[in-house]
KERO-350315 format. One line per field, with one value per residue (C-alpha): z, x, y. Coordinates in nm, 2 decimals, decimal comma, m for minus. Each point is the difference from the previous one (the first is absolute). Layout:
Z Z ...
X X ...
Y Y ...
//
This chain:
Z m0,15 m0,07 0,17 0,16 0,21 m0,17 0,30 0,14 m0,24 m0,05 m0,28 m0,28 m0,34 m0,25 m0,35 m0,30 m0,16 0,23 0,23 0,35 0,20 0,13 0,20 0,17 0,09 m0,27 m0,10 m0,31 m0,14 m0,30 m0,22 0,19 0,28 0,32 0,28 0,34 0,29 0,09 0,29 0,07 0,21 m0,11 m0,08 m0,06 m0,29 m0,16 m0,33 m0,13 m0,19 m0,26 m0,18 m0,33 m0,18 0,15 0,29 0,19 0,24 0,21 0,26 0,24 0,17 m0,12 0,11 m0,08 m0,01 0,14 m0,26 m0,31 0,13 0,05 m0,37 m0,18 0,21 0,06 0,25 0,17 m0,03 m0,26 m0,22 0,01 m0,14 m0,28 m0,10 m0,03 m0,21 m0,25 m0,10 0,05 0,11 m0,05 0,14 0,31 0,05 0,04 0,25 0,25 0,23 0,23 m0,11 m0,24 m0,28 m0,17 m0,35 m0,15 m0,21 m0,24 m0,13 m0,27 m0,19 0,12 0,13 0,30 0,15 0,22 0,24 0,26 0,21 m0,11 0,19 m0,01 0,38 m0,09 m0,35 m0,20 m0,28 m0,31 m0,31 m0,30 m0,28 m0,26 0,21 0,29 0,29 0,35 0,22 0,36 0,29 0,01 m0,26 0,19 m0,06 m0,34 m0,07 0,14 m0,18 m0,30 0,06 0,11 m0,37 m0,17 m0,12 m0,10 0,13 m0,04 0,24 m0,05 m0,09 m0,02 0,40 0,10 m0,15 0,20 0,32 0,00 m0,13 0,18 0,26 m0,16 m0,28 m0,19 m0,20 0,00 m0,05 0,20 0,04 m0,22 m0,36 m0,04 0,33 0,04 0,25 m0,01 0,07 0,31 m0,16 m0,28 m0,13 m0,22 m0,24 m0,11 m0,27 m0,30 0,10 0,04 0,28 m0,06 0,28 0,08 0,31 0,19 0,21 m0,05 0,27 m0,14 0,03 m0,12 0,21 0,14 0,12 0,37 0,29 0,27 0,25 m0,21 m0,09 0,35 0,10 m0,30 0,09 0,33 m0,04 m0,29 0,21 0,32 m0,20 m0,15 0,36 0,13 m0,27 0,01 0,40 m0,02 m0,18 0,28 0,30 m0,27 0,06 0,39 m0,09 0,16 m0,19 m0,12 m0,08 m0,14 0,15 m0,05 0,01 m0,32 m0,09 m0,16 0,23 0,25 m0,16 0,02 0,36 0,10 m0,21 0,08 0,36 m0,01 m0,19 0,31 m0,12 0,30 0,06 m0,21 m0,02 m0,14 m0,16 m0,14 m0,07 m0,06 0,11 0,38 0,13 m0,35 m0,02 m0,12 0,31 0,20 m0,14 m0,08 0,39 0,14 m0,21 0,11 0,35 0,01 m0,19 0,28 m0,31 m0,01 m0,14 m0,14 m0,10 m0,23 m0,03 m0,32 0,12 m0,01 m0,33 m0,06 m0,21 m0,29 0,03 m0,10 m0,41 m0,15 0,28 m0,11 m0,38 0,07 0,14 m0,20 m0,31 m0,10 m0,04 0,18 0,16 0,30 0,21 m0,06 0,34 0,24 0,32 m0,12 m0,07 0,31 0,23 m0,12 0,03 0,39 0,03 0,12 m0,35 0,12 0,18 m0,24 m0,41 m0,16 0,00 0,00 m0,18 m0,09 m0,41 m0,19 0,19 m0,08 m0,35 m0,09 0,29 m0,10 m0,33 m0,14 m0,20 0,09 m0,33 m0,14 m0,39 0,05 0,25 m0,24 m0,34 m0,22 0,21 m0,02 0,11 0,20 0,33 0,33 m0,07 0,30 m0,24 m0,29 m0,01 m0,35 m0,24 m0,12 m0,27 0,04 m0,29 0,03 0,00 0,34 0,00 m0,18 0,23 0,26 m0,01 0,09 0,23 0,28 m0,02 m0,20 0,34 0,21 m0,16 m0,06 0,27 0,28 m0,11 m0,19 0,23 0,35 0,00 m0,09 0,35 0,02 m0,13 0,30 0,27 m0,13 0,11 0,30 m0,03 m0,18 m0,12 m0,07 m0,02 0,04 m0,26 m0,24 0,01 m0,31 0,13 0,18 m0,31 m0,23 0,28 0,01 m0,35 m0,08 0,27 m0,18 m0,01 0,17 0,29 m0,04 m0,03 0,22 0,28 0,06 m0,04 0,27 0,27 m0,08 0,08 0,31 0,14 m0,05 0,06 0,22 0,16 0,28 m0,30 m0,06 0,35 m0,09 m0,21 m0,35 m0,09 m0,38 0,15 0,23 0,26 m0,03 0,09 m0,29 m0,06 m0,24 0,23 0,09 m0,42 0,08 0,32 m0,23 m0,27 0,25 0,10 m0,33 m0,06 0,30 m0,13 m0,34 0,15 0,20 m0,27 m0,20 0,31 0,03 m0,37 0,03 0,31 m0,09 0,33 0,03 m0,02 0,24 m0,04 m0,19 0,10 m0,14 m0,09 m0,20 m0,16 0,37 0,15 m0,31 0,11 0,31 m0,03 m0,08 0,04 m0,29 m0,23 0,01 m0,09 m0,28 m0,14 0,03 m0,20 m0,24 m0,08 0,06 m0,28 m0,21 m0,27 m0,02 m0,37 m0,05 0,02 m0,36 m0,05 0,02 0,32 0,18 m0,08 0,09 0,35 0,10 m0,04 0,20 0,25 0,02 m0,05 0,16 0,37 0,22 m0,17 m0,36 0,15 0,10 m0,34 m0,17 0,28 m0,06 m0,38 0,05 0,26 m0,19 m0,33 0,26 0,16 m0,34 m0,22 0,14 0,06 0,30
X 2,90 m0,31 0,06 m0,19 m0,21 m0,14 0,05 m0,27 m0,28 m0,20 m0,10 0,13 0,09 0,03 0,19 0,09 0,36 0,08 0,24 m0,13 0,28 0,00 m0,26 0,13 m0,02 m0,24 m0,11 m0,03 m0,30 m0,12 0,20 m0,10 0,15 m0,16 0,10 m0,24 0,03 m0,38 m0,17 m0,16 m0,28 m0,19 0,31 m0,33 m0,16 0,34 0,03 0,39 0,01 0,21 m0,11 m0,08 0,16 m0,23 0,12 m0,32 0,00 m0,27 0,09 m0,29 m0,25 m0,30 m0,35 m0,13 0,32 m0,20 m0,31 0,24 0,18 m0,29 m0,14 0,30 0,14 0,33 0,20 0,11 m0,06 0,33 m0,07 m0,40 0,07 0,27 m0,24 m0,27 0,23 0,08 m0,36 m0,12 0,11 m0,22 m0,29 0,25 0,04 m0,36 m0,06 0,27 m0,10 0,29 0,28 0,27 0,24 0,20 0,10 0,04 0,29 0,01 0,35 m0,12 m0,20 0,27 m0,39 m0,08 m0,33 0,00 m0,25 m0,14 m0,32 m0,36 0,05 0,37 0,04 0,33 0,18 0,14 0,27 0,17 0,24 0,08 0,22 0,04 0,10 0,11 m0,30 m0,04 m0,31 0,04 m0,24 0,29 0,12 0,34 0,07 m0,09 0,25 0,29 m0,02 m0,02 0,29 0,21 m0,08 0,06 m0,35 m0,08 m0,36 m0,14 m0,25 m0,36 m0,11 m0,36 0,04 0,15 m0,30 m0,24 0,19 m0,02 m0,45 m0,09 0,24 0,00 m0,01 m0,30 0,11 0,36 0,22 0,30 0,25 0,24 m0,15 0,11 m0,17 m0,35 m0,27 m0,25 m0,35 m0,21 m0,16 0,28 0,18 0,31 0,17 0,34 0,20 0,16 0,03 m0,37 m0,19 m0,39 m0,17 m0,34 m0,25 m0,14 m0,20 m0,22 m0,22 m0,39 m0,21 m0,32 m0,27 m0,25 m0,35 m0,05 m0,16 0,17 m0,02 0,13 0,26 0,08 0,00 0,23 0,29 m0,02 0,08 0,24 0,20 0,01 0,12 0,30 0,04 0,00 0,24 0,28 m0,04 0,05 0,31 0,15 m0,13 0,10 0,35 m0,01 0,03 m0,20 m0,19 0,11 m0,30 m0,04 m0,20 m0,10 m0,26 m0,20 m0,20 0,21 0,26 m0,30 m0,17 0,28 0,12 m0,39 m0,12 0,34 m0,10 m0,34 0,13 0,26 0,31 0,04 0,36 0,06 0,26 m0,15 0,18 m0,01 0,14 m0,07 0,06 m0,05 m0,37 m0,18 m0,28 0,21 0,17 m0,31 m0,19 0,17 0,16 m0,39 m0,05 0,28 m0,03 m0,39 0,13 0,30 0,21 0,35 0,08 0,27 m0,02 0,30 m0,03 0,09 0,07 0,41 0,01 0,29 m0,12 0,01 0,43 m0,06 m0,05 0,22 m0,09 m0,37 0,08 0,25 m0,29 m0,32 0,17 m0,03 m0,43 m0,09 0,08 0,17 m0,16 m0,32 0,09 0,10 0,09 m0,10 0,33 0,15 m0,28 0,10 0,36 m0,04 m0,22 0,14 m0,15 0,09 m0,33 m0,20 m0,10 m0,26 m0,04 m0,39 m0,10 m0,33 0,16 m0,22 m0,30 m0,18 0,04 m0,14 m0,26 m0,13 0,04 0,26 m0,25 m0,34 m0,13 m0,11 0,04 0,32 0,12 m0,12 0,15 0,30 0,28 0,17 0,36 0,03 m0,14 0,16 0,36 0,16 0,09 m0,12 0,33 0,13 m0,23 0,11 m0,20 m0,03 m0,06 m0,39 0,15 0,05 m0,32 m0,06 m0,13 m0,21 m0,41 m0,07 0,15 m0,05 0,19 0,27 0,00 0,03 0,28 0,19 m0,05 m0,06 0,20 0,33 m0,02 m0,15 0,14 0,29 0,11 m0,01 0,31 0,14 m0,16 0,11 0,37 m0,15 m0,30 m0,25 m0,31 m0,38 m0,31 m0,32 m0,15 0,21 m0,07 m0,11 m0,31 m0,14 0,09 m0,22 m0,24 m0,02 0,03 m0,34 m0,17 m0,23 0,17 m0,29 0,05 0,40 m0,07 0,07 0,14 m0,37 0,10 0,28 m0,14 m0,35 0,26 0,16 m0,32 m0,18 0,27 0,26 m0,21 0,33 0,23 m0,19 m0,01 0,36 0,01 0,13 0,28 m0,12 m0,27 0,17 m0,05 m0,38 m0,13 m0,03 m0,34 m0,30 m0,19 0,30 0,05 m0,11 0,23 0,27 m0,11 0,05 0,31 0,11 m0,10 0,18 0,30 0,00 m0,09 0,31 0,20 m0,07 0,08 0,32 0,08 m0,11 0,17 0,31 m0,05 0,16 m0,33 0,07 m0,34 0,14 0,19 0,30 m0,01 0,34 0,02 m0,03 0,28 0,22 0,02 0,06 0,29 0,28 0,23 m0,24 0,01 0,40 m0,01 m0,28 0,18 0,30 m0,03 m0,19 0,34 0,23 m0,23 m0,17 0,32 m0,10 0,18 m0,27 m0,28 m0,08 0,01 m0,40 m0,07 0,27 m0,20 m0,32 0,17 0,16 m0,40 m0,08 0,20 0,08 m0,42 m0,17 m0,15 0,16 m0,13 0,13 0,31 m0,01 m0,13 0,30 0,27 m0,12 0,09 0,36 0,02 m0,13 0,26 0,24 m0,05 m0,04 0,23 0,28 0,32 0,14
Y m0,71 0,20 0,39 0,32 m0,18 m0,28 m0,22 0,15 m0,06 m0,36 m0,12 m0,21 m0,03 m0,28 0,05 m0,23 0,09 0,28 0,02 0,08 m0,04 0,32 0,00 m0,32 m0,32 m0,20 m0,34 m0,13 m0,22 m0,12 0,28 0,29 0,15 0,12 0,26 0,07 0,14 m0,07 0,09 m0,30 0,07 m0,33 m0,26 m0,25 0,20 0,09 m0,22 m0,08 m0,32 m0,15 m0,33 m0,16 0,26 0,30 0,29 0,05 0,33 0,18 0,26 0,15 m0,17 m0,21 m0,04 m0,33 m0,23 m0,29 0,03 0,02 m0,32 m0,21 0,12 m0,04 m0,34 0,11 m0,16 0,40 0,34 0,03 m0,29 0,08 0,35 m0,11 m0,29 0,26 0,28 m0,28 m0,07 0,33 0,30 0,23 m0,20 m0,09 0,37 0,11 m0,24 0,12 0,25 0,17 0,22 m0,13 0,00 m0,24 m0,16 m0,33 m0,03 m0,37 m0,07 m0,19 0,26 0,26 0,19 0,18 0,09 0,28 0,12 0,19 m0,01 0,12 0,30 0,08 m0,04 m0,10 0,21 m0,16 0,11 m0,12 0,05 m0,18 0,00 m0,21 m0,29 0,11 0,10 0,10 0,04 0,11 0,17 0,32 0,25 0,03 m0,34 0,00 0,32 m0,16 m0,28 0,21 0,19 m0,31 m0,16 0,39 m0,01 0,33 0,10 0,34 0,26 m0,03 0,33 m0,09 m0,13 0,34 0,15 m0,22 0,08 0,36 0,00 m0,29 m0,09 m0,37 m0,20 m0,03 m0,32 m0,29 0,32 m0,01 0,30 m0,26 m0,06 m0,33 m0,12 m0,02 m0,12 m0,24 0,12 m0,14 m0,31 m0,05 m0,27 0,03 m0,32 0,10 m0,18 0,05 0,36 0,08 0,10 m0,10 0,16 m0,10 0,04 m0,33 0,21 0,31 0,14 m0,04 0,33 m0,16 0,09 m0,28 0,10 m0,05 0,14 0,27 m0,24 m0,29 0,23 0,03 m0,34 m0,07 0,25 m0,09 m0,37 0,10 0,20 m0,27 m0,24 0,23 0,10 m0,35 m0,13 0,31 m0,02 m0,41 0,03 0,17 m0,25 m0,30 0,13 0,07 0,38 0,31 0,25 0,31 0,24 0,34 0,25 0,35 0,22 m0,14 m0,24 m0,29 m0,14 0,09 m0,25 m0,27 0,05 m0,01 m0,30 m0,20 0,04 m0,14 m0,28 m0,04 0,14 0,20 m0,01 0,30 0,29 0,28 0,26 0,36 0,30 0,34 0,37 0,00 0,09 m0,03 m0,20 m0,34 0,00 0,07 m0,23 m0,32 0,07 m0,02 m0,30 m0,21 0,15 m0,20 m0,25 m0,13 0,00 0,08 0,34 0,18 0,36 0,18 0,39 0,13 0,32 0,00 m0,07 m0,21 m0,25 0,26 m0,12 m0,32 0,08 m0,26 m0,25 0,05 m0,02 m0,29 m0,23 0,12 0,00 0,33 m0,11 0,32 0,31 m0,04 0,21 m0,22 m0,26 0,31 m0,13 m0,39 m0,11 0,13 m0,15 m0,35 0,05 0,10 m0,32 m0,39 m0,16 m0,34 m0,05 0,12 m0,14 0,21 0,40 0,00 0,30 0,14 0,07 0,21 m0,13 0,34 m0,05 m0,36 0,00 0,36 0,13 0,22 0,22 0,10 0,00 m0,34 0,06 0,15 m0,30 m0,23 0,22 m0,04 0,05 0,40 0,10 0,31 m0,08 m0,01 0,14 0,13 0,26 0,24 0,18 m0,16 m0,02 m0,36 m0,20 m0,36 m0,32 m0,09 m0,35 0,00 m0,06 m0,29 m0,29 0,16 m0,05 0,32 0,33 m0,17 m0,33 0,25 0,22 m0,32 m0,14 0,31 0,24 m0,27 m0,32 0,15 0,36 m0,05 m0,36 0,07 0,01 m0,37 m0,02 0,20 m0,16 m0,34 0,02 m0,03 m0,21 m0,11 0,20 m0,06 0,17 m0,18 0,25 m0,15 m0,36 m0,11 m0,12 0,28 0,21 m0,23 0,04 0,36 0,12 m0,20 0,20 0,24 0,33 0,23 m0,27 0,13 0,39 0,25 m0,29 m0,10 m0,37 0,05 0,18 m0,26 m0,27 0,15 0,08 m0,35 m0,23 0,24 0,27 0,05 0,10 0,33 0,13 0,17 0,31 m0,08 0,20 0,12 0,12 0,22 m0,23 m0,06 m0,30 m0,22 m0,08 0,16 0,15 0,24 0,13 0,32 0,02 m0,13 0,26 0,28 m0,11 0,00 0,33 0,14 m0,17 0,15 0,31 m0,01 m0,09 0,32 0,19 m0,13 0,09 0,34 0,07 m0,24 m0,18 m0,40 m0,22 m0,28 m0,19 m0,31 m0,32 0,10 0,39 m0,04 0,38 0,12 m0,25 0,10 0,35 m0,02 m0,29 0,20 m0,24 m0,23 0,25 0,02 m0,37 0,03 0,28 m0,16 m0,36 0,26 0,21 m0,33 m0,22 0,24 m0,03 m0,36 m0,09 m0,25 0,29 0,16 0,35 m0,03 m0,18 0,18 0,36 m0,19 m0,15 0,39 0,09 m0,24 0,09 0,37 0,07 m0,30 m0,09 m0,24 m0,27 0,10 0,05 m0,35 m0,15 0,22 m0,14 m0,32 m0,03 0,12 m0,28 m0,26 0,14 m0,02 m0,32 m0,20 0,21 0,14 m0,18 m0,05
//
């Protein structure tokens, strides 16, 4: 049976001519073998079917169940969506809207198609070799199964790399070579021992010339109808709602426009240091609301113990600092009544634009930009590159989708996740909206003011808590200013700057009892056999020389080597 704590992680795996006994129980279909311990929020969307010489399997949640039925005349949901990956999958694919993953394995070709959704809601992993395969939604299964069968598999310098500039992976790396991740949007066929990976899906950035109130008018209902349908999926189900909220714009956004649509039976949650704006805010705004509320303080910093729990269930995709207090908030909670975690996921990002200048947004894509750390002075391949229109859609699939989403994978031992800034709709919508419209968050606060005037009468927290509308810039500008301003005073006068949500360096050193531990797994793992000579310099840099955060990219590679590498 599989060990350390497997038990507690969903997910699943399916292999052909492996042996995955140990992680338990299995059943066999079709010449491949498959192991889940799902979470099985939405039994109804959930896809596991065996005929005609095909394994058909879908985990997540789907959208527009009904709709594909009627087009394709199945007779259900299951034998709608094999019919539909038979003839096409690709095409099948792009018309799904929800979160998901899956593959569809035919016996008679000995072929498997492999997939995950247009956004990556759901990750999706695999490995092949000559004709043996796996694909799973967790690295920890995917290791046992390869020690149980003594395949040898190696540490993925190139991910270690990523970890300690980025904080993330820019590309399929893995910390295992030999396992690699599909990309949102991506489809991979196996057989014969090839992987051909190609996208179904790739977000358009083509711009389309419109007016700035038909721009409005056009996110608006865009972003209703991914409300409506994320929101729906809980009440089709008989479940409540489970909302972020904070102090910004984004989940803001979501709680605000899910209650005008009537999804008021909400529980709203947050977390942050006690007293800063986050807290102060999102409290007001549930308070007027009459919505439910939950606040977690981050202040006692005992999340920072949970390292290998963190890397155990995000698959090692990102630091694991990144969800602070996240993780911790959903294990306190009853998930039973609840389906959906409805977050506002790098709303900022695709609403606004993540570069002010337009020929640079719209230019050849460049590596170098938002690293959590300049500390080593790695060099990456320019072929990481390779498929993205411009910096832009490279930023939004890279820093948002495989970095800030990365989280996903956290929150979905617990529940299900969706952001209404990532439905594949709304993102068509927005990225055709002229980019002046875009700049500077002038298409944002236009849309909050014309169609949500209430949502700006609460200070936004990136602008130090000014309210968020245009006619307060140079209040916001002034704020900013003081900010900055105290920022330099505390370096000169090495004084703990608390003004931040989560003001980490300052927590660090005051936690004595944190710092034991961090220093602790440091001395205990840092002899890692695994590490080369190389990477276990660069790590003690890290580590010995680095902020809180560093220290937490460097801790989290010696977890990861030792949750996938050593033996136990």
């Amino acid at each position: 049976m599989m060990n350390r704590g497997m038990e507690q992680i969903h997910g699943f795996l399916a292999a052909r001519n492996m042996d995955i006994s140990c992680l338990g129980q299995y059943v066999e279909m079709n010449g491949c073998r498959q192991y889940h311990n799902l979470l099985c929020k939405f039994p109804g969307d959930q896809v596991l079917l065996e005929e005609e010489g095909q394994v058909s399997f879908l985990d997540g949640y789907v959208h527009n169940k009904k709709e594909m039925i009627t087009q394709i005349g199945g007779k259900d949901w299951m034998h709608a969506f094999a019919d539909a990956m038979r003839r096409d999958p690709e095409q099948c694919l792009q018309k799904l809207r929800g979160g998901f993953c899956g593959y569809v394995y035919h016996d008679n070709e000995s072929r498997l198609l492999a997939y995950t959704d247009q956004t990556s809601v759901k990750a999706l992993y695999y490995y092949v070799e000559g004709e043996r395969w796996m694909v799973s939604d967790c690295l920890a299964y995917m290791t046992e199964v390869l020690r149980e069968n003594a395949v040898k598999y190696d540490l993925n310098d190139t991910a270690v790399k990523y970890m300690m500039t980025y904080g993330y992976m820019l590309d399929g790396s893995t910390f295992v070579r030999q396992i690699r991740r599909l990309l949102p949007g991506q489809i991979v066929s196996i057989a014969g021992g090839t992987a051909d990976v190609r996208r179904y899906y790739t977000i358009c950035d083509q711009e389309v010339k419109m007016s700035e109130k038909e721009a409005v008018e056009k996110v608006d209902a865009a972003f209703r109808e991914a409300v409506r349908r994320e929101f729906e999926k809980d009440r089709e189900y008989g479940y409540r709602h489970l909302v972020d909220l904070s102090g910004g714009l984004d989940s803001r956004m979501v709680c605000w426009v899910a209650h005008d649509l009537g999804y008021t039976d909400q529980l709203n949650v947050a977390y942050s240091k006690s007293g800063y704006l986050d807290d102060k805010i999102s409290r007001r705004i549930a308070g007027d609301l009459k919505h439910e509320y939950l606040f977690k303080p981050l202040d006692d910093l005992k999340w920072m113990y949970d390292l290998e729990q963190i890397i155990k269930k995000n698959n090692g995709a990102a630091l694991y600092s990144g969800i602070t207090g996240g993780a911790r908030l959903l294990g306190m909670l009853n998930m039973e009544q609840f389906g959906i975690e409805h977050t506002g996921m790098i709303g900022d990002a695709v609403l606004s634009t993540f570069y002010h200048d337009k020929n640079f947004n719209y230019g050849k894509p460049r590596l170098g930009l938002h690293r959590y750390s300049e500390r080593l002075a790695y060099e990456f391949e320019d072929t990481v590159m390779e498929g993205y229109s411009c910096q832009e859609m490279f930023a939004i699939y890279t820093r948002g989708i495989l970095g800030a989403q990365s989280s996903y994978r956290i929150r979905q031992h617990y529940v299900e996740t969706a952001s209404p800034f990532m439905d594949v709709d709304f993102l068509d919508t927005v990225f055709s909206i002229p980019f002046d419209y875009r700049n500077g968050h002038h298409l944002y606060l236009m849309w909050i003011k014309e169609k949500y005037p209430g949502a700006a009468r609460y200070g936004w927290e990136k602008w130090g808590g000014v309210k968020p509308m245009e006619s307060h810039i140079f209040l916001r500008k002034m704020k900013t200013t003081q900010r900055l301003l105290w920022q330099m005073v505390c370096n000169v006068m090495k004084i703990k700057n608390r003004d931040s949500m989560n003001p980490l360096d300052a927590w660090y050193l005051e936690d004595k009892e944190v710092q034991k531990f961090c220093e602790s797994y440091y001395a205990e793992h840092i002899g890692q056999a695994v590490l080369s000579e190389s990477i276990r310099k660069d790590i003690a840099v890290m580590f010995q020389q680095g902020n809180a955060a560093e220290k937490s990219m460097a801790l989290t590679v010696l977890a990861a080597a030792e949750l996938y590498f050593e033996q136990k």
